[in-house]
N, C-alpha and C positions, 0 to 999 in steps of 0.2 A: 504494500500500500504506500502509495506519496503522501510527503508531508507539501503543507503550504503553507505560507505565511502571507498576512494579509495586514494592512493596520486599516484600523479602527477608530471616529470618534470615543472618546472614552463613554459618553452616554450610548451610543449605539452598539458597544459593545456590552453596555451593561445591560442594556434591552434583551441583546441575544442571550445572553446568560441566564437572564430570567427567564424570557421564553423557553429558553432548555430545558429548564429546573422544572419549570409549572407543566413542561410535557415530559418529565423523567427519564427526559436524552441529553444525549450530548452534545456540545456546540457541533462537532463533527455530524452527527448524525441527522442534527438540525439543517445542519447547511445542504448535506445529502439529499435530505429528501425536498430541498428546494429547487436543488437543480434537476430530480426528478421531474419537480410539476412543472417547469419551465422548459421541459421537453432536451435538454441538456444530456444528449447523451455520448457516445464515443462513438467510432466510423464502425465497429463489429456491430455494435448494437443497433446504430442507424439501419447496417446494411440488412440487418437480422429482417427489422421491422419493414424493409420495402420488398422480402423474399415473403415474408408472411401474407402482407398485403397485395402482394401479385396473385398470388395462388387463390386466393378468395376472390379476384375481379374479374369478370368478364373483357376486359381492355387486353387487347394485343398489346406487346412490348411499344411498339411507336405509338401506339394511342396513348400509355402509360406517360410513354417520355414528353408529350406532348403538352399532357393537362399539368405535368409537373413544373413545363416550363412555363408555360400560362401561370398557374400561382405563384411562384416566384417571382415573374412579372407583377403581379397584382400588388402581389405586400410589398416590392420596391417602391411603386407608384404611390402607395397609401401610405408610405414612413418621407 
C-alpha cells in the first residue's frame, strides 16, 4: 500500500478527524471511500468496469466508442 502526504488547513483537518471518529474509521479509510464515490478509480479497475459494461450492451464496439466520445465531448463543453 502507498503512503501520501497531503497538508491541510489545521481546521479542515480537524473536521476530517472528527468525521472519522463519529464514523469509527480512519482518516485513510475516510478518504478511501471518497475517492470511491467520486468515481476515482485506477486504469485495471476502469478497464474492468468498460469489459463488464460491454458485455451487458447491445452496442457494437464503434457504436461503444462512439457514445463515449460524444460524453466526453459533452462534460468538456458543460465545465
Amino acid at each position: 500500500m502507498s503512503r501520501l502526504t497531503i497538508t491541510l488547513s489545521e481546521p479542515r483537518y480537524r473536521a476530517l478527524k472528527e468525521a472519522a471518529a463519529q464514523r469509527n474509521k480512519t482518516i485513510g479509510q475516510l478518504i478511501d471511500e471518497s475517492l470511491d464515490f467520486y468515481g476515482i478509480k485506477s486504469r485495471e479497475e476502469a478497464l474492468d468496469l468498460v469489459r463488464r459494461a460491454r458485455a451487458c450492451s447491445a452496442l457494437s464496439e464503434a457504436q461503444s466508442l462512439t457514445l463515449a466520445q460524444e460524453e466526453v465531448q459533452a462534460v468538456r463543453h458543460a465545465s
